[in-house]
C-alpha positions as CSV (number, residue, x, y, z in Angstrom):
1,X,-19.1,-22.4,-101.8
2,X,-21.3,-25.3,-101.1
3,X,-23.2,-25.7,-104.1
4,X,-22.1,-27.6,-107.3
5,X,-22.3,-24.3,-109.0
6,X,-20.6,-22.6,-107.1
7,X,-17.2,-24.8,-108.2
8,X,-15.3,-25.5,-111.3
9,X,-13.5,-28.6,-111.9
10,X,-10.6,-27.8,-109.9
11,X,-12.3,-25.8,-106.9
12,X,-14.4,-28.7,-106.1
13,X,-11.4,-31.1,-106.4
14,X,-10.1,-29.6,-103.9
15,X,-13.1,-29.2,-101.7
16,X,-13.8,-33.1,-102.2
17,X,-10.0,-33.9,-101.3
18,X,-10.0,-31.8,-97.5
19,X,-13.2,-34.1,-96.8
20,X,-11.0,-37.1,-98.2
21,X,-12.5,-38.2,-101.2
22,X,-10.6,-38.4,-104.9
23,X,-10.5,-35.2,-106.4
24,X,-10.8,-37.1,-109.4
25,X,-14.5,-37.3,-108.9
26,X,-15.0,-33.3,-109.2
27,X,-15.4,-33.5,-113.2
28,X,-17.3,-36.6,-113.5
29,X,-20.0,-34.4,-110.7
30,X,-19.7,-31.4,-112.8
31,X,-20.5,-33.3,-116.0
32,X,-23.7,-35.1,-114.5
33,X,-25.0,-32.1,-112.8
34,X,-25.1,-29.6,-115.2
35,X,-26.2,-32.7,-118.1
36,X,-29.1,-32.9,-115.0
37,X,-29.6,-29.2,-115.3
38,X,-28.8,-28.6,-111.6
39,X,-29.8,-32.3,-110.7
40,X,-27.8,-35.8,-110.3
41,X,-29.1,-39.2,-111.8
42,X,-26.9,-41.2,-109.0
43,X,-27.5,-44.4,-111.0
44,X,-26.1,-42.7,-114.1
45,X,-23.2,-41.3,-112.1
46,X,-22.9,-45.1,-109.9
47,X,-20.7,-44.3,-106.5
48,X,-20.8,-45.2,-103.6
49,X,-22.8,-44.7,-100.4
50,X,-20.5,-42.5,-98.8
51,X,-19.6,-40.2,-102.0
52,X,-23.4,-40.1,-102.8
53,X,-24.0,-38.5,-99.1
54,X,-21.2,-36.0,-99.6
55,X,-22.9,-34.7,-103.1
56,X,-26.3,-34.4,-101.8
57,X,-24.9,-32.3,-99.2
58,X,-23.4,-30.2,-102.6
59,X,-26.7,-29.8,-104.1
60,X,-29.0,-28.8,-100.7
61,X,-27.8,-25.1,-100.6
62,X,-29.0,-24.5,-104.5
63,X,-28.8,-20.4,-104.1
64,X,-32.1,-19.7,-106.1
65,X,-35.4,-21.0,-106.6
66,X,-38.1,-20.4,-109.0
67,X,-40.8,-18.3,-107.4
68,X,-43.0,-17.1,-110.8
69,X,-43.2,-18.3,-114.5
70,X,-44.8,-16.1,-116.6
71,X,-45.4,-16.6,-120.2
72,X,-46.3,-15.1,-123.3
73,X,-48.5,-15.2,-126.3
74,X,-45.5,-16.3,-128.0
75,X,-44.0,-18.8,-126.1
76,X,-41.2,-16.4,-124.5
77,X,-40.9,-18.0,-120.4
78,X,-40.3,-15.3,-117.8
79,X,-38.8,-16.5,-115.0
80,X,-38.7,-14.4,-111.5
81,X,-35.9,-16.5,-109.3
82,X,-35.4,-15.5,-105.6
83,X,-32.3,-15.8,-103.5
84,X,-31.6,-16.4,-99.8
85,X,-31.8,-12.9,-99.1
86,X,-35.1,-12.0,-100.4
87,X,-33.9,-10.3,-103.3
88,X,-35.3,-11.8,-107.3
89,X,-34.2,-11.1,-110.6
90,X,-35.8,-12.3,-114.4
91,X,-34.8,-14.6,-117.1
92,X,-35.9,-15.3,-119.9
93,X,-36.4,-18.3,-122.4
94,X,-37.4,-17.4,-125.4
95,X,-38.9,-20.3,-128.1
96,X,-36.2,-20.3,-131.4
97,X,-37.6,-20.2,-134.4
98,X,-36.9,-23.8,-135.4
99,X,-39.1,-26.1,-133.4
100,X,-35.8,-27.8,-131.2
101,X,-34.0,-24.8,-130.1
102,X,-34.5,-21.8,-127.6
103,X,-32.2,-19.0,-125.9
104,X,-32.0,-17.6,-122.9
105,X,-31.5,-14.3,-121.1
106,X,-29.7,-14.1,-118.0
107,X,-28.9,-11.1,-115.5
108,X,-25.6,-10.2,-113.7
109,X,-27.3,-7.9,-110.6
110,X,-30.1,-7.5,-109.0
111,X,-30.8,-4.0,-110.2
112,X,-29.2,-1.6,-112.3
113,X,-27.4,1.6,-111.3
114,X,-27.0,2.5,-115.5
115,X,-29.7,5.3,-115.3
116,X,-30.8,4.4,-119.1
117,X,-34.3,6.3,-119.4
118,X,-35.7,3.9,-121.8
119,X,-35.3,0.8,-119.6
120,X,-37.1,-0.8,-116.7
121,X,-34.9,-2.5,-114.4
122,X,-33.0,0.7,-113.6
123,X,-35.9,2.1,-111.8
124,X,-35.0,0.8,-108.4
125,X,-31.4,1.5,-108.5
126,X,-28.9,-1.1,-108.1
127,X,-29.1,-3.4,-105.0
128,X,-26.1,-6.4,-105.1
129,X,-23.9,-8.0,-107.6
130,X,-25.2,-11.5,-108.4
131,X,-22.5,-14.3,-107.7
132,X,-21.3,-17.0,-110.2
133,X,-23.7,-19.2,-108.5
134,X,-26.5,-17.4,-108.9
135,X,-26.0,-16.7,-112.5
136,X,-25.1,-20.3,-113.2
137,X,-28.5,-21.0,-111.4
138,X,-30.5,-19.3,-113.8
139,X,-29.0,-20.5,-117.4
140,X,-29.8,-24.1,-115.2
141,X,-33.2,-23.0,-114.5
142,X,-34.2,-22.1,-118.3
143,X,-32.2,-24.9,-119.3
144,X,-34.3,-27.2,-117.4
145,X,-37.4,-25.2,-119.0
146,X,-36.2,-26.2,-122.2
147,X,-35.9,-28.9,-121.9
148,X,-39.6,-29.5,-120.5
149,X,-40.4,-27.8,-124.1
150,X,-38.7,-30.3,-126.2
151,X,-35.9,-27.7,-126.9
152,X,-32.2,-27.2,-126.5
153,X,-30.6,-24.0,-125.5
154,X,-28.1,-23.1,-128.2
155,X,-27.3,-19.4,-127.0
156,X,-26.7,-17.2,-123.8
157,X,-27.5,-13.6,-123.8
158,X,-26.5,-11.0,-120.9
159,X,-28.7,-8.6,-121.4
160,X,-31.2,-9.0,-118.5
161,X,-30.9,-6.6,-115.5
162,X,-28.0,-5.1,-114.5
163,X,-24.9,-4.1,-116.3
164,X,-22.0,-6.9,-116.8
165,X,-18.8,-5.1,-116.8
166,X,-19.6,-4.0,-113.1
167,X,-19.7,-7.3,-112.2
168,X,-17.3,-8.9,-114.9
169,X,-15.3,-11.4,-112.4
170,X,-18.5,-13.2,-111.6
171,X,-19.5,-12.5,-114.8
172,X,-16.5,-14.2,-116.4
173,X,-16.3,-17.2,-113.7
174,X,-19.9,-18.1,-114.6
175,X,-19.1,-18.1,-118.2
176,X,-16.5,-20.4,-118.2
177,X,-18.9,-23.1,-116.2
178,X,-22.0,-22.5,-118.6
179,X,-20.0,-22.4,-121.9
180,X,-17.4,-25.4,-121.3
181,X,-17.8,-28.1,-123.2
182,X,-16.9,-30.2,-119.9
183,X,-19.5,-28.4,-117.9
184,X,-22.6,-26.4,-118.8
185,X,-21.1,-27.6,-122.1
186,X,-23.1,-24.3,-124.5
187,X,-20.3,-23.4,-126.5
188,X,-18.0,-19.9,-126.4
189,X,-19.4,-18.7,-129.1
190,X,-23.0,-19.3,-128.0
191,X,-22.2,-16.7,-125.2
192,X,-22.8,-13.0,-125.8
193,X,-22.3,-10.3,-122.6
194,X,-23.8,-6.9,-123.3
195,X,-22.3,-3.6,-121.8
196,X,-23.7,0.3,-122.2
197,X,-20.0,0.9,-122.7
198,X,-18.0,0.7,-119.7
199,X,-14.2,1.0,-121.8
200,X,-12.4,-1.3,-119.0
201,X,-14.6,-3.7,-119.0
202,X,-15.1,-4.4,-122.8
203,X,-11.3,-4.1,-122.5
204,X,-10.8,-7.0,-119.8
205,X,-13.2,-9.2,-121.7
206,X,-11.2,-9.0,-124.7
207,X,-7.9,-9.9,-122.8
208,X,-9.7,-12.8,-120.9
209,X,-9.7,-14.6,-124.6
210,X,-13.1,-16.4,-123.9
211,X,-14.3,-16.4,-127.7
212,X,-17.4,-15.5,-126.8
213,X,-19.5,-12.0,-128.3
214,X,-20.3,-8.8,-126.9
215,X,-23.1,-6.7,-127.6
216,X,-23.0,-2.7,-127.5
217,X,-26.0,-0.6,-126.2
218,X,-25.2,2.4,-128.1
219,X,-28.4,3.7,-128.5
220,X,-27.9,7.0,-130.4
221,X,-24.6,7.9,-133.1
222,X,-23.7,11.3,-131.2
223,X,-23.5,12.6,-127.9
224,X,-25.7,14.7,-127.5
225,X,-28.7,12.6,-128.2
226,X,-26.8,9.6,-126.3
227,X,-26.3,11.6,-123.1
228,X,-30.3,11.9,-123.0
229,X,-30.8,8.5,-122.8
230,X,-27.7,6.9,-121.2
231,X,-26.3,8.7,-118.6
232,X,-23.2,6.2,-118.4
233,X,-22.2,8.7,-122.2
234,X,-20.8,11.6,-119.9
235,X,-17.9,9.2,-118.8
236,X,-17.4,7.0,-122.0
237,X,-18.6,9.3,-125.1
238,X,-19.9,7.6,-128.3
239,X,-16.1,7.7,-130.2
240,X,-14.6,6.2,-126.9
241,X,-17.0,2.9,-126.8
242,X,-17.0,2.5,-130.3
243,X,-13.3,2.4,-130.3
244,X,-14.1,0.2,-127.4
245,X,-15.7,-2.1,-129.4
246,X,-13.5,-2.1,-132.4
247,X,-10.0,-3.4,-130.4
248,X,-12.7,-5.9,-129.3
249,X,-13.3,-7.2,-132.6
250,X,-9.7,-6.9,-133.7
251,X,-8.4,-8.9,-130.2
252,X,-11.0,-11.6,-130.7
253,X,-12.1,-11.8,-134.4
254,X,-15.7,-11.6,-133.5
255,X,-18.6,-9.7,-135.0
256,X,-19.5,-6.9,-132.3
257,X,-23.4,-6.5,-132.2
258,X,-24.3,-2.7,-132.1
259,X,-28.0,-2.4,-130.0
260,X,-30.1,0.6,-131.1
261,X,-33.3,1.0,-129.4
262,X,-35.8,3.3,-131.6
263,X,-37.7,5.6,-129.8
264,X,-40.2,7.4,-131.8
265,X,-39.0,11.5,-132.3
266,X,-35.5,11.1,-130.1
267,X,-33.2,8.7,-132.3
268,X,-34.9,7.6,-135.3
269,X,-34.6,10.4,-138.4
270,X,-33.2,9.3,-141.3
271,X,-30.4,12.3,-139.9
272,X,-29.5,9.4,-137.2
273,X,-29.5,6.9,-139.3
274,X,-26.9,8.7,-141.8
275,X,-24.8,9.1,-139.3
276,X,-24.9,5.8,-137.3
277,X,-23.7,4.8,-141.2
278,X,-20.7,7.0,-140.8
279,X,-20.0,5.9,-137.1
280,X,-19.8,1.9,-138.5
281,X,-17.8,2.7,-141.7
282,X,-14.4,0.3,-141.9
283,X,-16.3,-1.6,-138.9
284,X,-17.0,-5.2,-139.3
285,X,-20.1,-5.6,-137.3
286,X,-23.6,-5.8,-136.8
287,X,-26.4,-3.1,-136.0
288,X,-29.7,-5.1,-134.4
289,X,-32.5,-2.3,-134.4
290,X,-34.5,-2.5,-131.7
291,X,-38.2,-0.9,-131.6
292,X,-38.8,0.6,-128.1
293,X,-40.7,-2.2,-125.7
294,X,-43.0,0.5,-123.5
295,X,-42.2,0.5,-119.7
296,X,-44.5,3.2,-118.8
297,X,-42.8,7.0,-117.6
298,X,-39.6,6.8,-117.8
299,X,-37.2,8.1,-115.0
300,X,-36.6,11.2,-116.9
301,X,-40.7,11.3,-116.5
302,X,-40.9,10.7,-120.7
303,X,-43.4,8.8,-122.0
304,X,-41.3,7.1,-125.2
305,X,-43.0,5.3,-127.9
306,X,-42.2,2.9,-130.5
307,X,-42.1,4.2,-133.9
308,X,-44.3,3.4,-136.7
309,X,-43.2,0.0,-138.8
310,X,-42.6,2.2,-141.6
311,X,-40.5,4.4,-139.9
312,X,-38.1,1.2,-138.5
313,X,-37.8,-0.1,-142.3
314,X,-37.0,3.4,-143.4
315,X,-33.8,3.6,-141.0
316,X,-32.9,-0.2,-142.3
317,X,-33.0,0.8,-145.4
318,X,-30.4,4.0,-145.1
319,X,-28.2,1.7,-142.9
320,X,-28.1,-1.4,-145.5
321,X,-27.8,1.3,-148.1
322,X,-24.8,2.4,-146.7
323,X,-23.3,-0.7,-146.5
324,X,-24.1,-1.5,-143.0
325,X,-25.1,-5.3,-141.7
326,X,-28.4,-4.4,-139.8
327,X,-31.4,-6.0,-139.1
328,X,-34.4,-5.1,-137.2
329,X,-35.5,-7.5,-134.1
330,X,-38.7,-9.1,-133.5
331,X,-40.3,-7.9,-130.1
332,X,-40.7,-10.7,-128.0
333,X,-42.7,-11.1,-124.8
334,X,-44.0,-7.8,-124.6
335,X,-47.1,-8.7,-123.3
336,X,-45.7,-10.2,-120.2
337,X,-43.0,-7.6,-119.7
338,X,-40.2,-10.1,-121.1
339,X,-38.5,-8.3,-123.7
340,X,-35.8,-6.1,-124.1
341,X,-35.5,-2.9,-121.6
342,X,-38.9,-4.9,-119.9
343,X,-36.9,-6.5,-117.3
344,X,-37.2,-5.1,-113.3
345,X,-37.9,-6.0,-109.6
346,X,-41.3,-7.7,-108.8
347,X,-42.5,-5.0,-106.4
348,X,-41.9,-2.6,-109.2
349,X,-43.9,-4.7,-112.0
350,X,-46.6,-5.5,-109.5
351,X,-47.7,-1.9,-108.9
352,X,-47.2,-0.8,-112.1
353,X,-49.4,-3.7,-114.0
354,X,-53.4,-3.1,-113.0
355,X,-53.9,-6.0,-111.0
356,X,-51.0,-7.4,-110.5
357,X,-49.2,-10.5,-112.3
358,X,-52.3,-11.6,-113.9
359,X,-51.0,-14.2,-116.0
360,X,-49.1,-15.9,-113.9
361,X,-48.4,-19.9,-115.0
362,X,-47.1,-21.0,-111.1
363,X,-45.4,-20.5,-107.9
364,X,-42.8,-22.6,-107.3
């Protein structure tokens, strides 16, 4: 742990007290690095020669750099950052609709070892957890984006590769840096993890009393058609999450988001949609309709397509009919492989776009 983001307030007090200097400096640092997005202002901050010495020695051994930028039609940033031991993952910034705001899009591992047949960065398998660190470099990487942009980040998605309740300590421990009003400073309930539906997991993030959201990647309102696409069904069945996500929302008070991704022919009859309206009756939530982003063959070897626009407003309507909250999503960054399910390795994206990365912005 020799990087500011590696620490919280009290870790680095203590790591600044065994080289002998006040511990009461740790939360002053904290503030003034992460307002710096991952950089001091050491007239801002005013200390001494000696203290200013021990901090740049804090901030040399940053865990991830910014190899790529990518970016889209749209204004959605895709960022490929690289670690020490040669291995990347993607974020993403993506514009808000108001002039002054954006989000971002973080990932949790390098890889994913969910198997879901409809999404990209599961191709390769899963390769490492990413540490606090690493995830706390890449909210201060698209925050300093942002901020290039003229915009504020104003939410935290973690939906980018990898699944979060296999790596929920980290997970957690970068959370509480980003989202502290001291620290990263974006708010609890700016914060939203997303899960397939590992049952422990949504189960410890509800007893670790964040305030933040969590998103569900359900997918499908039965078994049988959710065993198809996510493999991770055959240990935690569609009544099991769901119940999942309910203590969830009665724990916490928040409104659970409910992820369906439509794939034309497999999950989107108006037979689905009935009963996805039975599966969220008594449940105070919200279903966010997702129309498939292509990735190309799927594992499975499928080629899935999006269905038509009338189709998706079709399913709306039986789900808002029924009294459900749904909406359906805007695809965003599509055409540089930044949206939703989009998300893998460099090596893999390379040799499967003609050409390579051909819109690439910079290397870093």
């Amino acid at each position: 742990m020799n990087w500011l983001g590696d620490h919280d307030v009290a870790s680095l007090g203590q790591a600044l007290h065994r080289d002998g200097f006040p511990a009461l400096h740790a939360a002053k640092l904290l503030r003034e690095f992460y307002r710096g997005a991952g950089e001091i202002d050491f007239v801002r901050l005013n200390v001494g020669p000696r203290v200013k010495h021990r901090i740049e020695a804090l901030l040399r051994d940053r865990p991830g750099a910014v190899l790529a930028q990518t970016q889209s039609a749209d204004g959605t940033l895709k960022l490929l950052v690289g670690f020490g031991d040669g291995r990347s993952v993607e974020s993403v910034l993506m514009p808000g609709y108001r002039a002054d705001r954006a989000a971002a899009c973080v990932s949790s591992q390098v890889g994913c070892a969910m198997g879901c047949d409809f999404c990209a960065s599961t191709r390769g398998g899963l390769e490492r957890n990413l540490t606090a660190g690493e995830i706390v470099d890449q909210f201060l990487f698209l925050k300093r984006e942002a901020t290039k942009l003229g915009r504020r980040l104003v939410s935290l998605v973690f939906m980018g590769m990898g699944e979060p309740m296999h790596n929920l300590d980290n997970v957690i421990a970068a959370v509480r840096r980003i989202a502290d009003p001291d620290l990263g400073g974006l708010g609890w309930r700016q914060v939203t993890v997303s899960t397939v539906g590992i049952v422990p997991g949504i189960n410890r993030l509800a007893d670790a009393d964040l305030n933040i959201n969590l998103a569900l990647s359900l997918h499908a309102p039965d078994d049988a058609t959710r065993e198809g696409l996510v493999p991770a069904n055959r240990r935690y069945a569609v009544a099991d999450v769901m119940a999942a996500a309910r203590r969830f929302a009665e724990k916490t008070g928040r409104v659970v988001t409910i992820e369906y991704c439509l794939l034309a022919d497999v999950n989107d009859s108006g037979a689905h949609a009935a009963a996805l309206t039975r599966l969220m009756h008594g449940f105070r939530a919200h279903v966010n309709l997702i129309p498939y982003n292509p990735i190309g063959r799927a594992i499975s070897g499928t080629i899935y397509r999006r269905p038509s626009p009338e189709r998706v407003a079709a399913f709306l309507v039986i789900l808002r009919q029924g009294g459900v909250v749904a909406h359906a999503r805007d695809a965003r960054g599509g055409d540089v492989a930044a949206a939703c399910g989009q998300l893998r390795t460099p090596e893999t994206a390379n040799a499967e776009r003609p050409g390579g990365p051909t819109n690439l912005l910079r290397i870093i």
